[in-house]
N, CA, C and O of each residue as an XYZ file, in Angstrom:
752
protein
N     -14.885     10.234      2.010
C     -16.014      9.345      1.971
C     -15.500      7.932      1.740
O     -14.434      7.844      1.131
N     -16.018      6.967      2.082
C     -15.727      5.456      2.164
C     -16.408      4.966      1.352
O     -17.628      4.923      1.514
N     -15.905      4.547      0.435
C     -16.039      4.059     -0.570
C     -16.488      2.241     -0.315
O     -15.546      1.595      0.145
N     -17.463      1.630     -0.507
C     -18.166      0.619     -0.178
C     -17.429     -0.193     -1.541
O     -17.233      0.164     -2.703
N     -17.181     -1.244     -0.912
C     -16.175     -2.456     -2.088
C     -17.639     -4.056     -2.455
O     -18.103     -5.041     -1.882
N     -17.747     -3.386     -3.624
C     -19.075     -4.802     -4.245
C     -18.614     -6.154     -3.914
O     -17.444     -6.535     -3.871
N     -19.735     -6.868     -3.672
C     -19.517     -8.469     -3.349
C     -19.008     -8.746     -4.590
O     -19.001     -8.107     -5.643
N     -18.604     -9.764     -4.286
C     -17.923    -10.607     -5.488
C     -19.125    -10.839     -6.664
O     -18.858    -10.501     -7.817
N     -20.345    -11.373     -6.378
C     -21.786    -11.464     -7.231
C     -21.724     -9.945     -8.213
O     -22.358     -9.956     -9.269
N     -21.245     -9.157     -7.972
C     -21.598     -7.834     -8.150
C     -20.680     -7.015     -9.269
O     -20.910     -5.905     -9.748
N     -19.509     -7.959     -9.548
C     -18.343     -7.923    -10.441
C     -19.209     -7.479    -11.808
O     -20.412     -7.607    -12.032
N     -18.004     -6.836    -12.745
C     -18.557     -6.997    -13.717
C     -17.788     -7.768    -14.313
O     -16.677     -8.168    -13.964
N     -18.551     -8.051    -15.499
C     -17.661     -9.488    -16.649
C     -16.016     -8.835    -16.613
O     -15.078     -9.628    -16.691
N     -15.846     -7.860    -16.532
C     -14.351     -7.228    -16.899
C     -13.576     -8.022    -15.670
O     -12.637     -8.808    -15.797
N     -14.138     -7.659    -14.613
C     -13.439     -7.989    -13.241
C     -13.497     -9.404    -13.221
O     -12.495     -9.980    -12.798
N     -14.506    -10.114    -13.608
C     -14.503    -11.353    -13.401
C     -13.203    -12.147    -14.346
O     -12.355    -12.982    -14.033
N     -13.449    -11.603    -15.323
C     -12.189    -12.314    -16.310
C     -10.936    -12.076    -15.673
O     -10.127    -12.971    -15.913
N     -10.402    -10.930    -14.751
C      -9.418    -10.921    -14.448
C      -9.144    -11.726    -13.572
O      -7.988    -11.894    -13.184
N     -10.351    -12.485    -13.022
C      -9.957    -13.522    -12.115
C      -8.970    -14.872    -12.522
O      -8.658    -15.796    -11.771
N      -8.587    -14.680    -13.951
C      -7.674    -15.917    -14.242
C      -6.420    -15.487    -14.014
O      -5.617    -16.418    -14.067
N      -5.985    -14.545    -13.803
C      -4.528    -14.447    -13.694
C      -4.728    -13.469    -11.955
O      -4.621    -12.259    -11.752
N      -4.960    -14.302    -11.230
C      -5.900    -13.884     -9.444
C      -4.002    -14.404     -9.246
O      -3.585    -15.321     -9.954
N      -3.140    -13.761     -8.334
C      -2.622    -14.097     -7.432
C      -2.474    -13.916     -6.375
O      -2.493    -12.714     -6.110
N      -2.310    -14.593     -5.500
C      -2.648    -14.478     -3.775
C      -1.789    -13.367     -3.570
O      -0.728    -13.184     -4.167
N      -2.384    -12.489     -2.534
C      -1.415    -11.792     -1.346
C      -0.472    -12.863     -0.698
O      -1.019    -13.927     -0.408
N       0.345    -12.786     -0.533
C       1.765    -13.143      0.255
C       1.918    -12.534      1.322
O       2.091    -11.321      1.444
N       1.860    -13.401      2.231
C       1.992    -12.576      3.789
C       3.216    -13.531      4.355
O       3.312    -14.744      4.543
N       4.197    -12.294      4.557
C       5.604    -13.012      5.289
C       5.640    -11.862      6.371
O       5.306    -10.680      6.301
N       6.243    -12.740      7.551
C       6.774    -11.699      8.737
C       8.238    -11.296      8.222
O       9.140    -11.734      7.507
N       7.907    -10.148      9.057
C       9.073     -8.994      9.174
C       8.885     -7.976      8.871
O       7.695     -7.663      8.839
N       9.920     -6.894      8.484
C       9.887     -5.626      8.158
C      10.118     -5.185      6.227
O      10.952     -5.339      5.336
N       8.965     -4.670      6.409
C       8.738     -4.367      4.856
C      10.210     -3.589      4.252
O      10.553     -3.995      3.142
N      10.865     -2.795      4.720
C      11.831     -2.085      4.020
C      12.921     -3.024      3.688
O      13.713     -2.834      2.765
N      12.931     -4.245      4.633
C      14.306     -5.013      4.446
C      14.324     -5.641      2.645
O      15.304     -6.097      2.055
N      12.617     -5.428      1.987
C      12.444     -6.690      0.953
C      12.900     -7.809      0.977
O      13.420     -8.356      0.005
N      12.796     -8.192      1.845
C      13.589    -10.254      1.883
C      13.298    -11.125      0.764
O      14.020    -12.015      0.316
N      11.762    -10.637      0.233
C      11.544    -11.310     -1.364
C      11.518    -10.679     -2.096
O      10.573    -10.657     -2.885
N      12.621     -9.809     -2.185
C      12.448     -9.392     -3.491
C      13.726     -9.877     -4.602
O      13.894     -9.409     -5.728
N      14.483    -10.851     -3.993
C      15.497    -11.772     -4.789
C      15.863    -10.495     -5.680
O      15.778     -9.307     -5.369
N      16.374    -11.183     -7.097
C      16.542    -10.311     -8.159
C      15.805     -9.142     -9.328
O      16.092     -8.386    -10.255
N      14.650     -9.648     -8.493
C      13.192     -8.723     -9.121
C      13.418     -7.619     -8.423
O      13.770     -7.342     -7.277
N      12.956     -6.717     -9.985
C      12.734     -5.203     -9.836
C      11.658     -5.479     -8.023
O      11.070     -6.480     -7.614
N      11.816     -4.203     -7.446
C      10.416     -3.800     -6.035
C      10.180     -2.458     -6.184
O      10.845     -1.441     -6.383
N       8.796     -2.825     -5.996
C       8.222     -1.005     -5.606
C       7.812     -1.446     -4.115
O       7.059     -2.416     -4.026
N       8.257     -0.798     -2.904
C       7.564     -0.766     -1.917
C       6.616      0.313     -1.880
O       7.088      1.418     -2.148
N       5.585      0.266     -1.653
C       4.398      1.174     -1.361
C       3.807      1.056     -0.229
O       3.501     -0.029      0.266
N       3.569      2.294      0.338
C       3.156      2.781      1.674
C       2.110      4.147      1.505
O       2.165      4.892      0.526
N       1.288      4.301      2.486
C       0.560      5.456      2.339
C       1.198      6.533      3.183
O       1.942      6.335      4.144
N       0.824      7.664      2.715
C       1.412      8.954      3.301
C       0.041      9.987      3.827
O      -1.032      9.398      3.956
N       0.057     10.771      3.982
C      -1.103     11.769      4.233
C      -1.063     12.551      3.132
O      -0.054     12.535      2.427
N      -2.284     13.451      2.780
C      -2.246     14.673      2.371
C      -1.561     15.846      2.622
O      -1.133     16.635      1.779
N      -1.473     15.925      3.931
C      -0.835     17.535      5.012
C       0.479     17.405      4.701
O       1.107     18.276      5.303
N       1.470     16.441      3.771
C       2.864     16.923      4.308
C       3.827     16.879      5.295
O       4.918     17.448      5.328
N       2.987     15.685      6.591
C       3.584     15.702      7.780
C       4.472     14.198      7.451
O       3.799     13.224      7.112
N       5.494     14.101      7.527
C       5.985     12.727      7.657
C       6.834     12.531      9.251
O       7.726     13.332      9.530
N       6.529     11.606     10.056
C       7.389     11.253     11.100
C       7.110     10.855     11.805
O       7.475     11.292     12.896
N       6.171      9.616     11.726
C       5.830      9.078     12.317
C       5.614      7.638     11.930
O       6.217      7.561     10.860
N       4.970      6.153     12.250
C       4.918      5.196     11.372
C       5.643      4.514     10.541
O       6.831      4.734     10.774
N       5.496      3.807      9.703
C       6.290      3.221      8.506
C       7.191      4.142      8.118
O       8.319      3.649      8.104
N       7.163      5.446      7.747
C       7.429      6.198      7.286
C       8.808      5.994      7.762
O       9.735      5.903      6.957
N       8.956      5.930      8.830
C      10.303      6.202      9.458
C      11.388      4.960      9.853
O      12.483      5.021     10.413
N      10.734      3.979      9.402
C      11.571      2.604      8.902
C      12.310      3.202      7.541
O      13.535      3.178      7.426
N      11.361      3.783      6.444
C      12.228      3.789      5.403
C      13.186      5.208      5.588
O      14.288      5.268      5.043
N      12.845      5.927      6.114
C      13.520      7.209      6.031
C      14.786      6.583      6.797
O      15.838      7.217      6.713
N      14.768      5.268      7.614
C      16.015      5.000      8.381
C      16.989      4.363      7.334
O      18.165      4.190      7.655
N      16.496      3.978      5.982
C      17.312      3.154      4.896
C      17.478      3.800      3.862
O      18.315      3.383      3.060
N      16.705      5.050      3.561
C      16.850      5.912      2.365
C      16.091      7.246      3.321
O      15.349      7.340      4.299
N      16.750      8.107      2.415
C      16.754      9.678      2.641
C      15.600     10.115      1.449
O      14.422     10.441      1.592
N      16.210     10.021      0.552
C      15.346     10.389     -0.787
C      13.653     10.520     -0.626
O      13.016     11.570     -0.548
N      13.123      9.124     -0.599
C      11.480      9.441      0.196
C      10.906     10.974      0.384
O      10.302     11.872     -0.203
N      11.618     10.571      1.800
C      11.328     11.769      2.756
C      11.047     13.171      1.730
O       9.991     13.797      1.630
N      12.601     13.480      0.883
C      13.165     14.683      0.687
C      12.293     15.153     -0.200
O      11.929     16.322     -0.324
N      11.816     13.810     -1.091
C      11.301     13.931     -2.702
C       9.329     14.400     -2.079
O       8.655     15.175     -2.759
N       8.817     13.819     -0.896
C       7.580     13.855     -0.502
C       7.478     15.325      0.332
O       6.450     16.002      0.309
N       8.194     15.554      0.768
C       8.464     17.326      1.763
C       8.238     18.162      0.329
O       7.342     19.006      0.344
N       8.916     17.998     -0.776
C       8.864     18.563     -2.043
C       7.682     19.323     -2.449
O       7.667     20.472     -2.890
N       6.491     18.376     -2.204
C       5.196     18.408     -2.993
C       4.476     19.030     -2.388
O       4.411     19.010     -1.159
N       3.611     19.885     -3.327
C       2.906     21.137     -2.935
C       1.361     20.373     -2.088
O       0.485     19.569     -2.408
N       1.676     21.110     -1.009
C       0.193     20.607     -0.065
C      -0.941     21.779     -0.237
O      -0.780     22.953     -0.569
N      -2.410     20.912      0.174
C      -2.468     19.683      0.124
C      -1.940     19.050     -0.880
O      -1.705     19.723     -1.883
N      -1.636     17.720     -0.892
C      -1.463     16.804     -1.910
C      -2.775     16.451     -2.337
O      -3.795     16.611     -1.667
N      -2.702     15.946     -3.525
C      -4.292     15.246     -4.115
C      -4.025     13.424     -3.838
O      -3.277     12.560     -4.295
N      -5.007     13.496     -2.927
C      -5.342     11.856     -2.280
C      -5.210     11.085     -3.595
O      -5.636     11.664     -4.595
N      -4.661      9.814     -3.748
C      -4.921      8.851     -4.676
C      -3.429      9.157     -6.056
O      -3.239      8.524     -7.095
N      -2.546     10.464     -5.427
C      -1.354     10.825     -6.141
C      -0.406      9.482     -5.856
O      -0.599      8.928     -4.774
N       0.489      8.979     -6.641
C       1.764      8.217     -6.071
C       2.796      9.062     -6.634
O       2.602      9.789     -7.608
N       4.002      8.952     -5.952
C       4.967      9.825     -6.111
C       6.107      8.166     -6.012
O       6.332      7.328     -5.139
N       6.502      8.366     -7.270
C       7.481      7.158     -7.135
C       8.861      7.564     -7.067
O       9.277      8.262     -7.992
N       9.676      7.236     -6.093
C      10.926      7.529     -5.834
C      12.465      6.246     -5.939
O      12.610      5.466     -4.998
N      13.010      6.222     -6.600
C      14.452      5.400     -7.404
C      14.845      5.467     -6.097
O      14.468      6.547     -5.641
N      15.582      4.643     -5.064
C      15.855      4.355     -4.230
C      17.277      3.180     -4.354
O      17.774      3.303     -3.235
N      17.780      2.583     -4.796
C      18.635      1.814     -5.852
C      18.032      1.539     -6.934
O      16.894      1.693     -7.377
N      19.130      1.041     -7.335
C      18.712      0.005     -9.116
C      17.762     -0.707     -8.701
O      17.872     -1.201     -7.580
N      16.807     -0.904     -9.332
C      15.713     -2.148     -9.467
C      14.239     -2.087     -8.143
O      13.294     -2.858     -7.981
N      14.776     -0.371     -7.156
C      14.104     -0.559     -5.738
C      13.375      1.093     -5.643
O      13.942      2.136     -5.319
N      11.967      0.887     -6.042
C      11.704      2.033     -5.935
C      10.158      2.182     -5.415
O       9.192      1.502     -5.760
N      10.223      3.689     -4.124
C       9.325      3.480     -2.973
C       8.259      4.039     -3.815
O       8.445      4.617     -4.886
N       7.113      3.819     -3.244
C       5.549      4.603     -3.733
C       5.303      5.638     -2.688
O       5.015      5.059     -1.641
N       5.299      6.718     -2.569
C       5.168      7.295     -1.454
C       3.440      7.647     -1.920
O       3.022      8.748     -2.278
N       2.830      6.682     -1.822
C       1.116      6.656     -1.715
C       0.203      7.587     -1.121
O      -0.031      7.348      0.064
N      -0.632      9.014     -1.829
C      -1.424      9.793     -0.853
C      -2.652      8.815     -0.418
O      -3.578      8.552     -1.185
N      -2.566      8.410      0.644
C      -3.916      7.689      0.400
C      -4.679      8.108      2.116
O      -5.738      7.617      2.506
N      -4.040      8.857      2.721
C      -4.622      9.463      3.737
C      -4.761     11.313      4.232
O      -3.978     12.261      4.170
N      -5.556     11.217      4.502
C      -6.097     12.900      4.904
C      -5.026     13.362      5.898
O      -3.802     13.241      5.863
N      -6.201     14.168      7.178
C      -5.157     14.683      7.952
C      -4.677     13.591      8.869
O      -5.499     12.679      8.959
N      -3.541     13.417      9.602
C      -3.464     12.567     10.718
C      -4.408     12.656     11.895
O      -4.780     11.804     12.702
N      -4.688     13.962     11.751
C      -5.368     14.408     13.403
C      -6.833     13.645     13.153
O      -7.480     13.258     14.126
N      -7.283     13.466     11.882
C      -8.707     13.204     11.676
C      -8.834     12.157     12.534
O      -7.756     11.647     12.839
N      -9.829     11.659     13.036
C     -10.377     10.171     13.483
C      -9.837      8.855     12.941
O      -9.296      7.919     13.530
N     -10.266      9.124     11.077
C     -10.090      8.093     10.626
C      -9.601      8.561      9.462
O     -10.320      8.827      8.500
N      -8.030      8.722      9.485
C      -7.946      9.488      8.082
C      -7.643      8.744      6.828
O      -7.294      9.247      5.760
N      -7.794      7.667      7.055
C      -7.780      6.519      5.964
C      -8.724      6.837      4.693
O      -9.913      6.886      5.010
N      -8.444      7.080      3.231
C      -9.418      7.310      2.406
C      -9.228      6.140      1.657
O      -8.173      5.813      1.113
N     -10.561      5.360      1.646
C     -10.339      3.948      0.696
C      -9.915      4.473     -0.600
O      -8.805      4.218     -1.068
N     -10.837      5.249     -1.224
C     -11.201      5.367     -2.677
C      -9.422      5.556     -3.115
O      -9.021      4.889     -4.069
N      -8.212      6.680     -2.214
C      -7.343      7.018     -2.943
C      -6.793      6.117     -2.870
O      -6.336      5.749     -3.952
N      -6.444      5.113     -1.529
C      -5.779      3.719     -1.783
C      -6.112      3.291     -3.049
O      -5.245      2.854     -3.805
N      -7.233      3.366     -3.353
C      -7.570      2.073     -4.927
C      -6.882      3.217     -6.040
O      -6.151      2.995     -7.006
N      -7.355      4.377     -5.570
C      -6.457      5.057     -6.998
C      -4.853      5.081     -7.062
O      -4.236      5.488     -8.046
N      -4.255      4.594     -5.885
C      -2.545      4.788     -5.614
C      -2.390      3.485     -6.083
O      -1.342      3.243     -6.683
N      -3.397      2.387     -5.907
C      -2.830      1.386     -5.837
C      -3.375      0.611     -8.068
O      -3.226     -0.476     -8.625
N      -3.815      1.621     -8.398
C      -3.963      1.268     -9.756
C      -2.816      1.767    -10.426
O      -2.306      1.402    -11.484
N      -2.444      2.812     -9.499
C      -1.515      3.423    -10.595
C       0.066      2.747     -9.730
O       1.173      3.217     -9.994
N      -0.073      1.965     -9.030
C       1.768      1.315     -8.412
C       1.444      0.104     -9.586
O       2.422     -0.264    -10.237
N      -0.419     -0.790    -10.008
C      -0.491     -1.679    -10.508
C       0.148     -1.415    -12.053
O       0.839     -2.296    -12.565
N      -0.087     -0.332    -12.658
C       0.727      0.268    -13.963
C       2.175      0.017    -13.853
O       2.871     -0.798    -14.459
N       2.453      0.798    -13.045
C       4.182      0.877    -12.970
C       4.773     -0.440    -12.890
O       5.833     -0.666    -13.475
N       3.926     -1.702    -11.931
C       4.989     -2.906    -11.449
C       4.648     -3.516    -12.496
O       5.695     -4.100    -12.775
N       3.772     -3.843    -13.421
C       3.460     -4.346    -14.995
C       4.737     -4.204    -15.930
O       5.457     -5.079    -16.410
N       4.792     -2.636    -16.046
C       5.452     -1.871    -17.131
C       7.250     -2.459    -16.403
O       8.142     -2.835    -17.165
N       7.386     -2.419    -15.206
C       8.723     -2.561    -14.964
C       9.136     -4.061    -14.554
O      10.251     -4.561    -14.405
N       7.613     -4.701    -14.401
C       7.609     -6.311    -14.331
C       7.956     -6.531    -12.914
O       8.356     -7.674    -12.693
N       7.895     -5.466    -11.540
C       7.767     -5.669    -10.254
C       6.646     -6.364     -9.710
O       5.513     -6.712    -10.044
N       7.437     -6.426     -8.720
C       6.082     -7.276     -7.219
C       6.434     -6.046     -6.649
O       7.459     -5.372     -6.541
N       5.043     -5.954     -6.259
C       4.936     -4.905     -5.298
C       4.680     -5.246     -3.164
O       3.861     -5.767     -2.407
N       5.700     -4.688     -3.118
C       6.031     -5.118     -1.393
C       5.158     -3.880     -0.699
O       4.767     -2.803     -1.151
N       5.029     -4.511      0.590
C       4.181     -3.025      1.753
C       4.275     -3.727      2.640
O       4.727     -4.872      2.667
N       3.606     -2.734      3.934
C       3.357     -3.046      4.708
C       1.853     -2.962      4.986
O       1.152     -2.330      4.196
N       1.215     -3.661      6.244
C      -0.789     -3.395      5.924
C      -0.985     -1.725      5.775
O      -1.256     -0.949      6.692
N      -0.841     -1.506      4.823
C      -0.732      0.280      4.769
C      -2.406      0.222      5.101
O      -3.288     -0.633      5.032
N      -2.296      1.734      5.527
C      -3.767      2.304      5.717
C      -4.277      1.732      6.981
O      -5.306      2.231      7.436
N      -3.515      0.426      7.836
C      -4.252     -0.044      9.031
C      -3.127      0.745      9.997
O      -3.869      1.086     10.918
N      -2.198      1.094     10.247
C      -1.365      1.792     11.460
C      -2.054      3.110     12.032
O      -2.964      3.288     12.841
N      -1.070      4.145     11.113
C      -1.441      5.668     11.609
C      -3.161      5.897     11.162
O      -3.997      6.511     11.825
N      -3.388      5.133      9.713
C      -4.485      5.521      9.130
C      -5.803      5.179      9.706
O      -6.819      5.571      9.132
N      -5.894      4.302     11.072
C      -6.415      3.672     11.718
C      -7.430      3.049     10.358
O      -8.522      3.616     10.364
N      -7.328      2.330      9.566
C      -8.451      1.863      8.676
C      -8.567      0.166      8.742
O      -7.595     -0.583      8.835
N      -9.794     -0.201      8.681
C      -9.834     -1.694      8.613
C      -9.263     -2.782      7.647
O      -9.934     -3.451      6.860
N      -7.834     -2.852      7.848
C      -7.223     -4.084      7.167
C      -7.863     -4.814      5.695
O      -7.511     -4.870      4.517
N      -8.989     -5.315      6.515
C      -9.862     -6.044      5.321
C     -10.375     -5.601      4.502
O     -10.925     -6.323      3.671
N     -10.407     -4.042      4.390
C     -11.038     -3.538      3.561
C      -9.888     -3.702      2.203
O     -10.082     -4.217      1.102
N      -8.508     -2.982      2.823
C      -7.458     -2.622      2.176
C      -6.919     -3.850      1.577
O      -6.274     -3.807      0.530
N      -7.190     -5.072      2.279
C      -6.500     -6.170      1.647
C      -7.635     -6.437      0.731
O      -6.972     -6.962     -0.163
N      -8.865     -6.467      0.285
C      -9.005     -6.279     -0.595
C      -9.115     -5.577     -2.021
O      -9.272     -6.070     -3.138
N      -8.970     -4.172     -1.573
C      -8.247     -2.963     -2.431
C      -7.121     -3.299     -2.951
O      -6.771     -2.790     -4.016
N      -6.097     -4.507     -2.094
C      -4.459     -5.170     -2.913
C      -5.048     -5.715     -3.615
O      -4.875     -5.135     -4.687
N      -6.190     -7.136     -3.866
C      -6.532     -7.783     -4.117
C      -6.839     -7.843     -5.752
O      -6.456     -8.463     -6.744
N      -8.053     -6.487     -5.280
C      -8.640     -5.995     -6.562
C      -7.537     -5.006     -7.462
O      -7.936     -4.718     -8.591
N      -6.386     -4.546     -7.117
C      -5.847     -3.520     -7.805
C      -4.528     -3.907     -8.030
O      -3.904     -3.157     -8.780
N      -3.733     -5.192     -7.440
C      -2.665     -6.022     -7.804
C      -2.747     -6.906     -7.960
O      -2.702     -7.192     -9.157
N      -2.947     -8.191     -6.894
C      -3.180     -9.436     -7.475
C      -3.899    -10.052     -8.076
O      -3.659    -11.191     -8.476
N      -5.483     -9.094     -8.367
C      -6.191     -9.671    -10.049
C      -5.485     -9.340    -10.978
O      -5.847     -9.304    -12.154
N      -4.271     -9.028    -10.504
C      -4.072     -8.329    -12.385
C      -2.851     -9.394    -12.639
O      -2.152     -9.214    -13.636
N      -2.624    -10.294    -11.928
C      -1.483    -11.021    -11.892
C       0.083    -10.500    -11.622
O       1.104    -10.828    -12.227
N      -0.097     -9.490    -10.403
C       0.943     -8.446    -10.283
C       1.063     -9.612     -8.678
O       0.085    -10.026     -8.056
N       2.638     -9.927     -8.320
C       2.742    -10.376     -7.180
C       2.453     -9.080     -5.836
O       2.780     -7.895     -5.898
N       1.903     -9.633     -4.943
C       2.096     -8.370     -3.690
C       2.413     -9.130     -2.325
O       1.978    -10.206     -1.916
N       3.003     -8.538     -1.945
C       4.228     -9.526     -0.797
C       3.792     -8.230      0.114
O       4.211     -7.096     -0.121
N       2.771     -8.598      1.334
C       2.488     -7.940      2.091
C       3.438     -8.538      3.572
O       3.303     -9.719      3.893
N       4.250     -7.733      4.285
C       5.271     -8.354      5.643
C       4.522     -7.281      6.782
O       4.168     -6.102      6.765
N       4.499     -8.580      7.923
C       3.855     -8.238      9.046
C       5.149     -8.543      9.984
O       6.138     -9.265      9.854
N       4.629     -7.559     11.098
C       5.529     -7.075     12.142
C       5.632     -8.600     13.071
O       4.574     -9.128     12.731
N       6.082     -9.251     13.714
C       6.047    -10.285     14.700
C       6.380     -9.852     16.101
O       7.472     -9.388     16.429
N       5.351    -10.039     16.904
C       3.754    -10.804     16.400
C       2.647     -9.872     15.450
O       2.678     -8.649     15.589
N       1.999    -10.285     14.807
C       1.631     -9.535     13.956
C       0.139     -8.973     14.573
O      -0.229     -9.697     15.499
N      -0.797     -7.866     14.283
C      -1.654     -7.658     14.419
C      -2.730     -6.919     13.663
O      -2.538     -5.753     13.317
N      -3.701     -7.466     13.430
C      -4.699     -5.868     12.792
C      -6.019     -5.942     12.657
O      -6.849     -6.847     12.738
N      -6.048     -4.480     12.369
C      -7.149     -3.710     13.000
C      -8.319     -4.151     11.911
O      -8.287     -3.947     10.697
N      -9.501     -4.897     12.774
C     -10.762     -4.854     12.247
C     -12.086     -4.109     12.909
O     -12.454     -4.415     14.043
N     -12.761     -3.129     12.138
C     -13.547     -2.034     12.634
C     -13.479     -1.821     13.960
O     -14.173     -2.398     14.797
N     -12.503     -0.850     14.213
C     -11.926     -0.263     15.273
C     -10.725     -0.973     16.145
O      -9.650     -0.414     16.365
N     -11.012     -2.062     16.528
C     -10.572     -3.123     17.094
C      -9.292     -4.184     16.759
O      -9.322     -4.935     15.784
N      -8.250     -4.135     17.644
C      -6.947     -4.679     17.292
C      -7.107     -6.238     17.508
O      -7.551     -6.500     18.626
N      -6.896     -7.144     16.848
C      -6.637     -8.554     16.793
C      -5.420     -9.068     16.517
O      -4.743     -8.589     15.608
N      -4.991    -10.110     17.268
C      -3.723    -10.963     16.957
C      -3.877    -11.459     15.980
O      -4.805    -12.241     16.188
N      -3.373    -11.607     14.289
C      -3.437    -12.301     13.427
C      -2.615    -13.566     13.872
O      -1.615    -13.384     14.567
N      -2.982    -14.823     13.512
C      -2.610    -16.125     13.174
C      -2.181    -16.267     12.317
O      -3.012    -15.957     11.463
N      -1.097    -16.649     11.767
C      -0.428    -17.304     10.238
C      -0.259    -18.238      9.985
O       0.211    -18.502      8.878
C-alpha cells in the first residue's frame, strides 16, 4: 500500500522543529558506488533490494562489481524478507552498504513500497548519526522499483536530511527520472 506523504501544513510540531537542522539533498553526477564524496567520512551507501531474494539486476550489480560481501550477506536472509529490514554490511573501514528491503516482488507492476523505504531509511538515519556518516545512494526505488522519484526524495528528506544527516544522492549522466510513470531528463 502507498503510503500518502502530508503537506508540509500538516507536520507536526515534532517535525517542524526538526526543520532547523534541514540539510539539502546533494545531487552530484556519477556512479554511486565510486563515493567521490565521501573524503574521509565514515559512508553508508544505501540502496533498495526486494523482498524475493532475487539480486541481479540494477544497482545491485554496480556494487556486487566492487564488493562481493553485499550480495553473499543478502542471498543469506531468510525469504520473504520483511520490507522496511536494512541489513548493513562492513565493506572496508569506514564503508558500509545498506542492503535496504524496500521493494516487493520484481515481477509486480510497481514493486516499490514507500512505507518500507521510510522504515529502511529511519533506521540507515540511526546508524549514520551513531557512526557520524553521510549517507550516499543512488535515486533508489526509481530504477527496477519503477517508483516516482519525488516521492522518495522526499522520504530522504524527511528521514535524513531533517535530521541533519548529510545525503549525497549521484545521478547517472545524463541523468533521468521517473515521475508518475513517465521518464524525464533531469536538469542540474
Amino acid at each position: 500500500m502507498e503510503k500518502v506523504i502530508p503537506p508540509q501544513s500538516e507536520l507536526s510540531p515534532q517535525m517542524t522543529s526538526l526543520q532547523s537542522s534541514f540539510s539539502p539533498i546533494k545531487y552530484i553526477p556519477g556512479d554511486a558506488v565510486t563515493l567521490q564524496e565521501a573524503g574521509k567520512r565514515p559512508a553508508i551507501l544505501a540502496h533498495s533490494c526486494n523482498s524475493v531474494g532475487q539480486w541481479g539486476k540494477g544497482f545491485v550489480m554496480e556494487i556486487q562489481r566492487r564488493w562481493k560481501t553485499p550480495r553473499q550477506e543478502y542471498l543469506k536472509l531468510p525469504v520473504p524478507i520483511q520490507k522496511g529490514f536494512v541489513q548493513f554490511v562492513e565493506v572496508e573501514p569506514g564503508i558500509t552498504v545498506a542492503n535496504m528491503i524496500g521493494q516487493g516482488n520484481p515481477n509486480e507492476a510497481s514493486p516499490v513500497d514507500y512505507e518500507a523505504i521510510r522504515t529502511a531509511l529511519a533506521t540507515v538515519r540511526t546508524k549514520a548519526i551513531e557512526s557520524g556518516a553521510a549517507v550516499h545512494m543512488p535515486r533508489i526505488g526509481s530504477g527496477l522499483g519503477r517508483g516516482d522519484w519525488s516521492i522518495v526524495e522526499k522520504l530522504v528528506q524527511d528521514e535524513i536530511s531533517s535530521h541533519g544527516v548529510d545525503a549525497i544522492v549521484y545521478t547517472k549522466t545524463p541523468s533521468h527520472v521517473r515521475v508518475g510513470g513517465k521518464i524525464f531528463k533531469r536538469e542540474n
